[in-house]
Backbone as a chain_set.jsonl record, in Angstrom:
{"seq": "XXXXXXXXXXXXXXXXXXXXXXXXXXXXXXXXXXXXXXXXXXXXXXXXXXXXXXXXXXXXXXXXXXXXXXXXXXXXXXXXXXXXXXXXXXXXXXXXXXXXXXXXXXXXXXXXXXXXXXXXXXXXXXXXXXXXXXXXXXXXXXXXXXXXXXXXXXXXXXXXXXXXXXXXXXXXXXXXXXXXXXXXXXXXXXXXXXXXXXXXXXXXXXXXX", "coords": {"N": [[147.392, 81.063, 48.961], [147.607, 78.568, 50.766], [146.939, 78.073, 53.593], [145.057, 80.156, 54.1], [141.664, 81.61, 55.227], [140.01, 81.189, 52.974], [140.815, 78.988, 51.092], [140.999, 76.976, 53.378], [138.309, 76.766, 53.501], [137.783, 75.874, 51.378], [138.73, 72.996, 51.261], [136.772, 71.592, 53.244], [134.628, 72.037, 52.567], [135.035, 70.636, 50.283], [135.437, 68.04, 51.762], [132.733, 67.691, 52.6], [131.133, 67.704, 50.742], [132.235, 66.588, 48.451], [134.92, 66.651, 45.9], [134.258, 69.711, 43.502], [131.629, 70.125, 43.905], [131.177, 72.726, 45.147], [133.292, 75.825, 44.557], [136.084, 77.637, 45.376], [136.768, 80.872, 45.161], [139.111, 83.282, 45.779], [139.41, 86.638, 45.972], [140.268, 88.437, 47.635], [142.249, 91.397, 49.076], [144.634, 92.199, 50.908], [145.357, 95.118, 52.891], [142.742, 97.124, 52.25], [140.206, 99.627, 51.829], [136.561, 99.833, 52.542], [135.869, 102.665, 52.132], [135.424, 104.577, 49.964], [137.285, 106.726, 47.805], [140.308, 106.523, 48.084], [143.387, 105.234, 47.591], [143.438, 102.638, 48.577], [141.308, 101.77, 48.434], [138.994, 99.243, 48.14], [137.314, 98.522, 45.978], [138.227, 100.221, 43.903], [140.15, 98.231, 43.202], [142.335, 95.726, 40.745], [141.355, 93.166, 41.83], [139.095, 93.229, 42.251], [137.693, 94.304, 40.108], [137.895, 91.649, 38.717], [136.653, 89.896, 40.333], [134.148, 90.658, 40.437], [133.432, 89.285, 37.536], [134.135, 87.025, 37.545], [131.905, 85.507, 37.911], [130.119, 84.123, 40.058], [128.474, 82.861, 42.625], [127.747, 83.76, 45.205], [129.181, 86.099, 47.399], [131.112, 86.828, 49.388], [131.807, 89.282, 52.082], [134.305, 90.534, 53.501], [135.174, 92.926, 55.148], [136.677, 95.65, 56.106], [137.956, 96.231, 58.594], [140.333, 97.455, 57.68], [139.498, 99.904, 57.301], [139.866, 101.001, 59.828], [142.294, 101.999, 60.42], [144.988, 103.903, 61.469], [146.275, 105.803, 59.287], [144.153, 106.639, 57.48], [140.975, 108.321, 57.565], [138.276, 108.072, 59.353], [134.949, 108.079, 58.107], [131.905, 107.59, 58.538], [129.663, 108.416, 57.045], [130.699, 107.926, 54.5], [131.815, 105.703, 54.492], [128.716, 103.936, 54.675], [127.901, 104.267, 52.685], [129.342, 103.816, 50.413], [129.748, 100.798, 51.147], [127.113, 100.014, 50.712], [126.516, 100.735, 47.916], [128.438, 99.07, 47.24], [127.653, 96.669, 47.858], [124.543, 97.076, 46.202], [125.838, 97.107, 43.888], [127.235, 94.401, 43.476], [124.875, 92.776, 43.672], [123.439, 93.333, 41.431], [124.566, 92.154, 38.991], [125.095, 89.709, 36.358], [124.685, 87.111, 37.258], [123.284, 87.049, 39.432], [123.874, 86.98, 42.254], [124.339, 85.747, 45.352], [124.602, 87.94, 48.529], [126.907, 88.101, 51.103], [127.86, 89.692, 53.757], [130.188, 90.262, 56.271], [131.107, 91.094, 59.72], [134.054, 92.003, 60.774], [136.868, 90.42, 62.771], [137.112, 91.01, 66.377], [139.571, 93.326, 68.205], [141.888, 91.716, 70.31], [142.01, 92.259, 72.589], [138.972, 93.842, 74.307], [138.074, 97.704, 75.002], [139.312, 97.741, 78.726], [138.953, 95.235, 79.127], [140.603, 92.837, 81.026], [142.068, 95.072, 82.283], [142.621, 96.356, 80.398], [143.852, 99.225, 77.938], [143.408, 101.516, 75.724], [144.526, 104.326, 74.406], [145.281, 107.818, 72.77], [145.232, 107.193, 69.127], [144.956, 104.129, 69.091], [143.377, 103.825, 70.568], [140.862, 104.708, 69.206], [141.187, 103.21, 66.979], [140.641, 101.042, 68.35], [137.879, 101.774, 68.953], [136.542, 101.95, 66.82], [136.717, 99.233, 65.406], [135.353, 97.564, 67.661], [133.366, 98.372, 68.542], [132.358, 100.376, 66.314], [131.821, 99.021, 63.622], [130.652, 96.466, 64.457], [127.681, 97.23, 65.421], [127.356, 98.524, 63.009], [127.983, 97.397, 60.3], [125.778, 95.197, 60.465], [123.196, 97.176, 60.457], [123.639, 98.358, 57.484], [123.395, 96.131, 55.799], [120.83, 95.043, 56.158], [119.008, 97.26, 55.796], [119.996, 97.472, 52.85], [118.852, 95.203, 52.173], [119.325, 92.32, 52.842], [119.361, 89.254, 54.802], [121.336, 87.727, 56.034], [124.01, 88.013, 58.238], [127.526, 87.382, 58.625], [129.064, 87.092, 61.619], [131.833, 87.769, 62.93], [133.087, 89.355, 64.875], [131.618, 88.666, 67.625], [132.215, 85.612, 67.689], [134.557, 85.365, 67.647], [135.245, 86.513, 70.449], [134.342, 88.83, 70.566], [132.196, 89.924, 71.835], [131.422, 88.95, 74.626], [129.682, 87.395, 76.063], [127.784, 84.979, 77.612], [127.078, 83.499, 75.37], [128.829, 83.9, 73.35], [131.928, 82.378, 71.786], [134.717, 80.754, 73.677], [138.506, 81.195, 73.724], [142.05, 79.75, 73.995], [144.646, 81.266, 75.746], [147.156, 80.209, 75.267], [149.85, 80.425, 72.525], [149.525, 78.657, 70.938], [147.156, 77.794, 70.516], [145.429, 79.951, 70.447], [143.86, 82.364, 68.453], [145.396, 84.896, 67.227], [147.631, 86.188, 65.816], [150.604, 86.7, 67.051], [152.54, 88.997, 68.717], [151.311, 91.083, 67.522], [151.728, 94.551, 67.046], [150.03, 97.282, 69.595], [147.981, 95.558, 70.319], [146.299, 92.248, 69.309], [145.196, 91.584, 66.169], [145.257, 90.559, 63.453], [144.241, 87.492, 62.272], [145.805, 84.211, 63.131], [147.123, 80.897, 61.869], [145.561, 79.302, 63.343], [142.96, 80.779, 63.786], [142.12, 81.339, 61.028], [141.383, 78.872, 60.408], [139.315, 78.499, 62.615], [137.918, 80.673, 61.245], [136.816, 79.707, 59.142], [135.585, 77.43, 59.545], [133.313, 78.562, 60.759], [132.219, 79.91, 58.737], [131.207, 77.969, 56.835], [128.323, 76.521, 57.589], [126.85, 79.342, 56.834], [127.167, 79.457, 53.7], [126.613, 76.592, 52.772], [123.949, 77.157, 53.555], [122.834, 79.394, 51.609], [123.624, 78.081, 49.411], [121.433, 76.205, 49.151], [121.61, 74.327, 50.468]], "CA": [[147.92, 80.674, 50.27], [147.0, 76.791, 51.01], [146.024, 78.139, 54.734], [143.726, 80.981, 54.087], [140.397, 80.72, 55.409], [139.309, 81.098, 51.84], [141.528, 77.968, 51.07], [140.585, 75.905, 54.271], [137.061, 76.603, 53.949], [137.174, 74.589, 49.82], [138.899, 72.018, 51.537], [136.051, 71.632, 54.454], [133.503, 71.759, 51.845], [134.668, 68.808, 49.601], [135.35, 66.815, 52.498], [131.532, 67.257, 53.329], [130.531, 67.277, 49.598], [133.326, 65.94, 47.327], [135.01, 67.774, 45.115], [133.093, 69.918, 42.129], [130.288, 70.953, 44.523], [131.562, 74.218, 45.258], [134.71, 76.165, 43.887], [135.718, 79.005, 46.2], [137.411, 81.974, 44.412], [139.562, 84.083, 46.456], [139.103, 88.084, 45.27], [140.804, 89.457, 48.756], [143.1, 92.556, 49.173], [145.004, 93.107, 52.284], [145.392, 96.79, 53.233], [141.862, 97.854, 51.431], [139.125, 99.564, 52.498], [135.972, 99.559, 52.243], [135.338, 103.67, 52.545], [135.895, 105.681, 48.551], [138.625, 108.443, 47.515], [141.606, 105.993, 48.735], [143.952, 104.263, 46.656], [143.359, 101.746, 49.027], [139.501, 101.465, 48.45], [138.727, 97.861, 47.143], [136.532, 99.008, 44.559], [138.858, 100.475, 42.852], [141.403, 96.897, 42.917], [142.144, 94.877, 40.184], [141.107, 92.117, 42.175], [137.091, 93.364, 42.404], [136.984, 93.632, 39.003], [137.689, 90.485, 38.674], [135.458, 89.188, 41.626], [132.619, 90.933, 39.387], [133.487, 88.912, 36.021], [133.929, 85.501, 37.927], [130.313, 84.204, 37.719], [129.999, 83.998, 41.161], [126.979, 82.629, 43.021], [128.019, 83.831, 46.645], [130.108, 86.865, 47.53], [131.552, 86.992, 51.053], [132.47, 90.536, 51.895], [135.11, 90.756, 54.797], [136.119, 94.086, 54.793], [136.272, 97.111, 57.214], [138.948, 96.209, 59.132], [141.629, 98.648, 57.259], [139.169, 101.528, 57.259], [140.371, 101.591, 61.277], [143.595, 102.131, 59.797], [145.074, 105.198, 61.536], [146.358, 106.914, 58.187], [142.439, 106.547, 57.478], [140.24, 109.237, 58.544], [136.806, 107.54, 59.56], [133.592, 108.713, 57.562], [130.459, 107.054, 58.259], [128.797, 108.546, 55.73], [131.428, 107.458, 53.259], [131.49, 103.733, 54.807], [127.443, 103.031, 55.106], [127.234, 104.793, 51.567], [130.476, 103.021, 49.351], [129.271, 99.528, 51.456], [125.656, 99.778, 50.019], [126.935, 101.017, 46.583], [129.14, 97.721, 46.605], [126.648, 95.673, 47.569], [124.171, 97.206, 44.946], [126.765, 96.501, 42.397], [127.243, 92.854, 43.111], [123.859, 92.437, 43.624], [122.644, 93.615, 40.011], [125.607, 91.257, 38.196], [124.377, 88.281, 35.688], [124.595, 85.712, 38.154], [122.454, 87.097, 40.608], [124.415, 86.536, 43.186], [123.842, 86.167, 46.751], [126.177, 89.138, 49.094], [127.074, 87.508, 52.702], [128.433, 90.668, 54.871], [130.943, 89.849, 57.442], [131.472, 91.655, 60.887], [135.488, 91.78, 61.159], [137.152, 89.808, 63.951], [137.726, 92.761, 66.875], [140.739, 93.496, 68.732], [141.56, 90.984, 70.762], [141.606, 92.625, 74.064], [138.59, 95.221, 74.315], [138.775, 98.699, 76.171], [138.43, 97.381, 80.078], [138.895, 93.865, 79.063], [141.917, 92.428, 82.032], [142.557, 95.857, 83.032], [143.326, 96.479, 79.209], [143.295, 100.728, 78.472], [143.604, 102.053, 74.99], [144.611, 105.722, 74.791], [144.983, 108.291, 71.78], [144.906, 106.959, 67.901], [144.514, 103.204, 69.411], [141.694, 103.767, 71.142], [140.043, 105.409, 68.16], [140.704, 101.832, 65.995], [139.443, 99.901, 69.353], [136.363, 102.072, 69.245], [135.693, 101.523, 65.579], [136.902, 97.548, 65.537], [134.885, 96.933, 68.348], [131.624, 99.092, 68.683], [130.973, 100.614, 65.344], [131.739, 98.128, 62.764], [129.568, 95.186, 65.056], [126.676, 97.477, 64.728], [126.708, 99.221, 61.743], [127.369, 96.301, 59.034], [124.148, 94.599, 60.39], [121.922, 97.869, 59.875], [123.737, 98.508, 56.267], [122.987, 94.816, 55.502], [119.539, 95.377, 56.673], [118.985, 98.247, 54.835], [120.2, 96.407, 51.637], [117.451, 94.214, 52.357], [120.019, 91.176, 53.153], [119.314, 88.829, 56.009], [122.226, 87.158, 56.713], [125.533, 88.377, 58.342], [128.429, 86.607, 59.603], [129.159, 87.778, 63.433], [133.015, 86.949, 63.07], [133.469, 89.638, 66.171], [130.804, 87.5, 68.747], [133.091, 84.647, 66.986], [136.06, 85.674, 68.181], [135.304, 86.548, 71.669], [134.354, 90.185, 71.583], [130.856, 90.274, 72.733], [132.119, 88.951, 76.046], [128.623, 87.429, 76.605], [127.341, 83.429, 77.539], [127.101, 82.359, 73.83], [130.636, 83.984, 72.686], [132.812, 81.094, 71.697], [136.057, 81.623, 74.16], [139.575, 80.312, 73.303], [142.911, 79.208, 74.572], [145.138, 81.863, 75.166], [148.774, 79.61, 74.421], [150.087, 80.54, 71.515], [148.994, 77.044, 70.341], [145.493, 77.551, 70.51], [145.549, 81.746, 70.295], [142.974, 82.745, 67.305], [145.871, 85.497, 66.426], [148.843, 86.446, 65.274], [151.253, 87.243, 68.386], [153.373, 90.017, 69.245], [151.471, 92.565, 66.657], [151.601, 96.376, 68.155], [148.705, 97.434, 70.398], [146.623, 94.473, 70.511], [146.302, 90.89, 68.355], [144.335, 91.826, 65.459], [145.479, 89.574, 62.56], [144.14, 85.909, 62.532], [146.813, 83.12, 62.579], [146.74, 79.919, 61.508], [144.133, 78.458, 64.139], [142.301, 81.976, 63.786], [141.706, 80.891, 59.933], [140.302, 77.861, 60.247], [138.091, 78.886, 62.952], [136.494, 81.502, 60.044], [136.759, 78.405, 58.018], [134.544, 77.037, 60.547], [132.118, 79.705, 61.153], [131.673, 80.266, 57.475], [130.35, 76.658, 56.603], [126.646, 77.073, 57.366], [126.472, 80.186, 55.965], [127.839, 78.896, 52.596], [125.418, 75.705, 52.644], [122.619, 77.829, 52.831], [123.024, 80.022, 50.427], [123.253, 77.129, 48.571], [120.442, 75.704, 49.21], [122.186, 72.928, 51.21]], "C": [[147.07, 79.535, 50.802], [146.438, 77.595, 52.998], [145.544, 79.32, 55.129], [142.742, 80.798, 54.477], [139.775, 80.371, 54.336], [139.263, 79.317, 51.9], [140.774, 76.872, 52.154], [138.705, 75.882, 54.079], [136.713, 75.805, 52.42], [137.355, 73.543, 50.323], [138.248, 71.09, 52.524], [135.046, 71.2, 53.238], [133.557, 70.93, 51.028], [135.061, 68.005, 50.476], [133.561, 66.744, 52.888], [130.808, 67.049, 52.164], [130.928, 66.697, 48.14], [133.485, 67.238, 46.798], [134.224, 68.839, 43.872], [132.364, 70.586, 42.821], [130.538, 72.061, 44.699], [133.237, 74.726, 44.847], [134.582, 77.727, 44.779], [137.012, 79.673, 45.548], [137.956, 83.124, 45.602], [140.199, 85.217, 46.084], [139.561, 89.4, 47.135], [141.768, 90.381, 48.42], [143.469, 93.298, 50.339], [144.722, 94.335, 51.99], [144.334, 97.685, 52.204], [140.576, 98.276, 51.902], [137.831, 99.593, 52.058], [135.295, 101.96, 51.759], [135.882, 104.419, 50.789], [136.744, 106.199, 48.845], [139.885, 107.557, 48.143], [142.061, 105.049, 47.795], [143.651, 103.483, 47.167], [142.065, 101.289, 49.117], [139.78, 99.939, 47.761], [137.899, 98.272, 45.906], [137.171, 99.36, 43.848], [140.64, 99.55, 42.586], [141.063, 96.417, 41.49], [141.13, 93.885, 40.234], [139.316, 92.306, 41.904], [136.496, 93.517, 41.172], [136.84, 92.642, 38.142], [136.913, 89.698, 39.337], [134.032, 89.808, 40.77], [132.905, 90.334, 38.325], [133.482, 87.722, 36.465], [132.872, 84.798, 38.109], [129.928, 84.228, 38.841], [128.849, 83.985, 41.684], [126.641, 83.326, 44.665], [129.25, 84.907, 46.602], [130.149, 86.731, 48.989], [132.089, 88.418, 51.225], [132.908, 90.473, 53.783], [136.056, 91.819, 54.778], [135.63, 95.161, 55.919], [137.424, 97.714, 58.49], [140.048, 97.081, 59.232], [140.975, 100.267, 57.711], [139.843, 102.487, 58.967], [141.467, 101.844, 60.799], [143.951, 103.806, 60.645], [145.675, 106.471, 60.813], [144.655, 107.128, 57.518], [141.534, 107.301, 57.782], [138.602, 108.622, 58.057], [135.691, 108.492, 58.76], [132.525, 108.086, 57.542], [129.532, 106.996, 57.547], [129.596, 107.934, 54.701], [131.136, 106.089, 53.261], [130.329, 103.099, 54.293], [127.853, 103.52, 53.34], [127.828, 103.719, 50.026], [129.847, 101.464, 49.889], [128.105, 99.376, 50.821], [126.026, 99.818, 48.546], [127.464, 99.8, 46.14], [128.461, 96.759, 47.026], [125.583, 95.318, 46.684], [124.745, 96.585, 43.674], [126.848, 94.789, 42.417], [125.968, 92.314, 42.899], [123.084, 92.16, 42.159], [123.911, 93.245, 38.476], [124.852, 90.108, 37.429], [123.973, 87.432, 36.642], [123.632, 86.118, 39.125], [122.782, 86.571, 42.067], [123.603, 86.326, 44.484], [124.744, 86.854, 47.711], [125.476, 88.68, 50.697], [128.238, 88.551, 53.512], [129.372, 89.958, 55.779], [131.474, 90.923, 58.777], [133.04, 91.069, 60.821], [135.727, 90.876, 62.835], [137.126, 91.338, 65.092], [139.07, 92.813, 67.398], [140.865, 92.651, 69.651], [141.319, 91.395, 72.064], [140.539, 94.13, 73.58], [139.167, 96.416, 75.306], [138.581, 98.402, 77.823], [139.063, 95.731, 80.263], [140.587, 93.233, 79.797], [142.632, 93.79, 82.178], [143.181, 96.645, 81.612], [143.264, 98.247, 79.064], [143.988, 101.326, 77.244], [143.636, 103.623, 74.619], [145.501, 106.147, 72.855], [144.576, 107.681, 70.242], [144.508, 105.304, 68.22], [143.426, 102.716, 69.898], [140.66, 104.211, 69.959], [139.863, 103.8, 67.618], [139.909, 101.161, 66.626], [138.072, 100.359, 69.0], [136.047, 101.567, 68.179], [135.566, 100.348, 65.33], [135.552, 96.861, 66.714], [133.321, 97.445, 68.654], [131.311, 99.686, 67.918], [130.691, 99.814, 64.702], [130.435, 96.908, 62.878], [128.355, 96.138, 64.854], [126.181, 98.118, 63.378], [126.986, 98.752, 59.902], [126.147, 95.782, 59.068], [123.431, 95.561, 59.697], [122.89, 98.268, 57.921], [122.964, 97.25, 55.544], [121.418, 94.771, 55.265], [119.097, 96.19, 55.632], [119.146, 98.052, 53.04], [119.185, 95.494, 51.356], [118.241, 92.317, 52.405], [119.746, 90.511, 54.322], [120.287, 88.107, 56.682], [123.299, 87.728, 57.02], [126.363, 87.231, 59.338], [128.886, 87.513, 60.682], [130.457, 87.228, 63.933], [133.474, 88.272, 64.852], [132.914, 89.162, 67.075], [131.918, 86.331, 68.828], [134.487, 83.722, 67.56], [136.153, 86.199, 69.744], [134.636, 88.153, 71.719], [133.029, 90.718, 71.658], [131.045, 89.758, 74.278], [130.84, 88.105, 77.371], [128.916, 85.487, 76.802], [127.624, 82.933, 76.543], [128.196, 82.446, 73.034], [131.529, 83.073, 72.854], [134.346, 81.908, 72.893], [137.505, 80.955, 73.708], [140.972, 80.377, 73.947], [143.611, 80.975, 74.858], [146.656, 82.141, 74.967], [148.696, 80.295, 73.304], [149.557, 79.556, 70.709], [147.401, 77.266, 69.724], [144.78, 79.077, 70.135], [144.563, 81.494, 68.731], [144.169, 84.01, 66.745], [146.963, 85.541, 66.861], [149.434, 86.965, 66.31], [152.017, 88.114, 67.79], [153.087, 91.573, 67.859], [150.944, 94.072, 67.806], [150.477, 96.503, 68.167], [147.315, 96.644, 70.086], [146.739, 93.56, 69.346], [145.053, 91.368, 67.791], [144.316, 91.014, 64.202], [144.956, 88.099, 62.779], [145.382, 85.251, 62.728], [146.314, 81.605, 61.797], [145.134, 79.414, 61.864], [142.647, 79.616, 64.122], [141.213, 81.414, 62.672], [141.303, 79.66, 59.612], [139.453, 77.987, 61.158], [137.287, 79.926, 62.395], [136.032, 80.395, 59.294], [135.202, 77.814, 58.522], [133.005, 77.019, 60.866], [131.486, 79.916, 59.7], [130.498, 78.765, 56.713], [128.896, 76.457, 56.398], [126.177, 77.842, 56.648], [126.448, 79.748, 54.449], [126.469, 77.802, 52.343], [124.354, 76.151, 52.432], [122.222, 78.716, 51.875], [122.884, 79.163, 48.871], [122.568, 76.66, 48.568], [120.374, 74.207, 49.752], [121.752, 72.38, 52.088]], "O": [[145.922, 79.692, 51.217], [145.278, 77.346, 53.323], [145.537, 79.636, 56.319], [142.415, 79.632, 54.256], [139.007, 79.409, 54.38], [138.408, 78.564, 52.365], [140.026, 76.004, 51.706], [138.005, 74.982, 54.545], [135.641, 75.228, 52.243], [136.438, 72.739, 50.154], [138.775, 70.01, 52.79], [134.761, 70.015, 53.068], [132.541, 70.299, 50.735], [135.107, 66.873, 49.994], [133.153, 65.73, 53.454], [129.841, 66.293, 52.259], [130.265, 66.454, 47.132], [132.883, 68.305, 46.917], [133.34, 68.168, 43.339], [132.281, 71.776, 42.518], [129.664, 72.68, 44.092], [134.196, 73.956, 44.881], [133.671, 78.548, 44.884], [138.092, 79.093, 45.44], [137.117, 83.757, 46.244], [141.401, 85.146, 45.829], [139.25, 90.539, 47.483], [142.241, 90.19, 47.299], [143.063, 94.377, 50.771], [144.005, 94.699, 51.057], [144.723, 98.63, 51.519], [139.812, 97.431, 52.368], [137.826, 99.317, 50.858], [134.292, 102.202, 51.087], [137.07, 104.743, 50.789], [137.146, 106.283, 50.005], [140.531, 108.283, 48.899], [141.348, 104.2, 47.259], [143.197, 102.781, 46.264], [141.772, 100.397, 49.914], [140.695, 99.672, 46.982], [138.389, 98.107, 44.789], [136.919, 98.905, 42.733], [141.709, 99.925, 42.104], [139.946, 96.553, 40.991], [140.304, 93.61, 39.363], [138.558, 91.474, 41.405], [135.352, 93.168, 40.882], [136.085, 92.551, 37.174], [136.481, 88.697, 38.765], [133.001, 89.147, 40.647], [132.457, 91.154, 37.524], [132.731, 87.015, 35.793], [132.863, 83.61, 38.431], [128.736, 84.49, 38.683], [128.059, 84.89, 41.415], [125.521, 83.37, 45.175], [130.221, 84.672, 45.883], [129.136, 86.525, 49.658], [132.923, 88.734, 50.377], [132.229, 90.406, 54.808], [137.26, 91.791, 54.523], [134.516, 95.372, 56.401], [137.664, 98.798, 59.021], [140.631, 97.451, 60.251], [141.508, 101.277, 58.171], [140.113, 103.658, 59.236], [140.941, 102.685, 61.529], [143.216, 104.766, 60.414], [145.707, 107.629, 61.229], [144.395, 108.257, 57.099], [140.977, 106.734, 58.721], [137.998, 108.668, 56.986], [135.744, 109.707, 58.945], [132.029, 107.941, 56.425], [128.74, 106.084, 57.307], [128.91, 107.301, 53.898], [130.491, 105.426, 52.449], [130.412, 102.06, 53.639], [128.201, 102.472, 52.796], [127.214, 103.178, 49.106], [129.393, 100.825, 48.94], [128.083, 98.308, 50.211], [125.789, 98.775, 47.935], [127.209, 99.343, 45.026], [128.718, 95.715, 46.426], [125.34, 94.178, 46.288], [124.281, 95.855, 42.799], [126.544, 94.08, 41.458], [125.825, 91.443, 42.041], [122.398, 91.194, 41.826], [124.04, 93.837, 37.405], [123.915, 89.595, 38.041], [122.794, 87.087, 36.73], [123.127, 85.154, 39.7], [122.06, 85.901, 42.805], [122.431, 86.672, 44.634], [125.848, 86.31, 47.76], [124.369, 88.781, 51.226], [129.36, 88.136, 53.806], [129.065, 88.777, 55.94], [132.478, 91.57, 58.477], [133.252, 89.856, 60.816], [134.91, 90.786, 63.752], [137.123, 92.491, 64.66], [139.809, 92.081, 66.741], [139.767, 92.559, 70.2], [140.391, 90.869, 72.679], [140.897, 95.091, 72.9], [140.137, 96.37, 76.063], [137.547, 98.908, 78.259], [139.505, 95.218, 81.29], [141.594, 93.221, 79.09], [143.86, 93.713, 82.204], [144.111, 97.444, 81.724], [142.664, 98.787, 79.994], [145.138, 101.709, 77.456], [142.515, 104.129, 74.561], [146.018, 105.366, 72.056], [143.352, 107.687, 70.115], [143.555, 105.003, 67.502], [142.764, 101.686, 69.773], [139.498, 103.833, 70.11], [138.803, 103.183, 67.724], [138.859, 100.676, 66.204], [137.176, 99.548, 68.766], [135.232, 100.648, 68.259], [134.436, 100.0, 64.986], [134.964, 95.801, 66.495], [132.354, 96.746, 68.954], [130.129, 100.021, 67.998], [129.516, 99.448, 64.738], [129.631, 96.529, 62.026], [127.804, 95.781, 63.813], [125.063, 98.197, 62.87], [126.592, 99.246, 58.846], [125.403, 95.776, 58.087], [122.974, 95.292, 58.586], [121.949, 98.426, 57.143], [122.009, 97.447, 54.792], [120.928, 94.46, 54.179], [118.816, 95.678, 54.548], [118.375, 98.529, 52.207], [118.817, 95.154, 50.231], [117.631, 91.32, 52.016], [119.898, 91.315, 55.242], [120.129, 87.846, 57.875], [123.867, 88.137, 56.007], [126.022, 86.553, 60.307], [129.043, 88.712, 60.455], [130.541, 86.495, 64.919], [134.138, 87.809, 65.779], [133.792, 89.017, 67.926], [132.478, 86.106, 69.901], [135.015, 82.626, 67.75], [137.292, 86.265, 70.206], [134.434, 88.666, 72.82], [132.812, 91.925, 71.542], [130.625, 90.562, 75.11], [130.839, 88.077, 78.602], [129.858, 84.847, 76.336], [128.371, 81.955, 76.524], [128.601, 81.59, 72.247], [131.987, 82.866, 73.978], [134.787, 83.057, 72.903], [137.292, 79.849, 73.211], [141.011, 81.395, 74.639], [143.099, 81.885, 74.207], [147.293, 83.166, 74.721], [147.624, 80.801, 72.973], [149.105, 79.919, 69.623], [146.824, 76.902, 68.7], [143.683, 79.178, 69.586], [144.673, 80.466, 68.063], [143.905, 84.238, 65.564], [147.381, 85.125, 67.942], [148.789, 87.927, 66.728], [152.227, 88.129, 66.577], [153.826, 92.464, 67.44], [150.217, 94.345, 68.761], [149.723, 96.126, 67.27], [146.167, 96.956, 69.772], [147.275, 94.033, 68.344], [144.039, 91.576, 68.457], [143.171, 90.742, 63.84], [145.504, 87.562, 63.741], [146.281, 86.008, 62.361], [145.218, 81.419, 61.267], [144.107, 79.23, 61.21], [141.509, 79.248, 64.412], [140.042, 81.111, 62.9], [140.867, 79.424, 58.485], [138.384, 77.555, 60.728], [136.166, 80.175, 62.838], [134.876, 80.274, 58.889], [134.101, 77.813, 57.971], [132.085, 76.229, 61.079], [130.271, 80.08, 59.588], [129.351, 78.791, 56.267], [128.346, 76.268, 55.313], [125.285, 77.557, 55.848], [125.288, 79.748, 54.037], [125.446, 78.198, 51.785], [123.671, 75.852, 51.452], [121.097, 78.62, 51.384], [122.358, 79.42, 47.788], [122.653, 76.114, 47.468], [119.554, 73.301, 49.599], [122.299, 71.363, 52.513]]}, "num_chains": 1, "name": "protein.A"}
């Protein structure tokens, strides 16, 4: 998909370093989570065991998102435990990779946020989208002994603080996908190139850029 962030973020990086310098491999899987025992686990995709055989110098892991899923039943222990396990694993691959965590975007309206007021199984995803996930990739990460994470929920507006980027909220300019049920959670277009965006630095340094 030519406007993926994957996608927009090769085409960002040979405009700043020509082509050749970096090759970005895109090993995603909507509807997958990150938590064991689920057909829908990524670990057990095609796609990841291919993302482990691709050489790869840089893994991006943007995943967590589904586990809010409300056919999903939350396990913390399962999450921190399968997230470390799959970071282990990439970690101890030929290439020696380097594993770049990602904090999910959050919901776009929090609980409170313009009078906003999430109630039974919705409020459960808000809580996890918006206040566990933001802290408890950092301390896995951490724990991993990784120092970098991407902070795509700050990103996206939902720290709510001074330094949180803010954005339009036309459709034009909107970071997501309109009219999805109880709350804009999908990127859109302009969504995906502002990861595009955000990812850049990270990427460079890793490389040693």
């Amino acid at each position: 998909y030519t406007k993926s962030w994957p996608a927009l973020l090769q085409n960002k990086l040979d405009a700043r370093w020509g082509k050749g310098k970096f090759k970005r491999l895109n090993f995603g899987a909507p509807g997958t989570t990150i938590q064991s025992g689920y057909t829908e686990s990524y670990t057990s995709t095609e796609v990841y065991r291919l993302a482990k055989a691709s050489g790869a110098d840089i893994f991006t892991l943007l995943l967590g998102s589904d586990d809010a899923d409300i056919d999903i039943v939350w396990d913390e222990a399962n999450f921190k435990k399968a997230y470390k396990d799959m970071i282990g694993e990439l970690a101890a691959l030929p290439s020696e990779p380097h594993i770049l965590p990602i904090i999910p975007p959050p919901y776009h309206h929090v609980q409170g946020d313009n009078g906003t007021t999430f109630k039974g199984s919705v409020y459960e995803v808000a809580e996890l989208l918006n206040q566990e996930l933001p802290s408890l990739i950092p301390q896995i990460a951490s724990d991993a002994g990784l120092d970098l994470v991407v902070d795509l929920f700050r990103q996206f507006g939902g720290a709510h603080d001074a330094s949180t980027p803010k954005h339009e909220s036309e459709t034009n300019y909107a970071w997501y996908c309109p009219n999805v049920a109880f709350g804009d959670l999908h990127p859109n277009n302009n969504g995906y190139e502002h990861i595009a965006n955000v990812m850049i630095p990270f990427i460079e340094q890793l490389a040693g850029e």
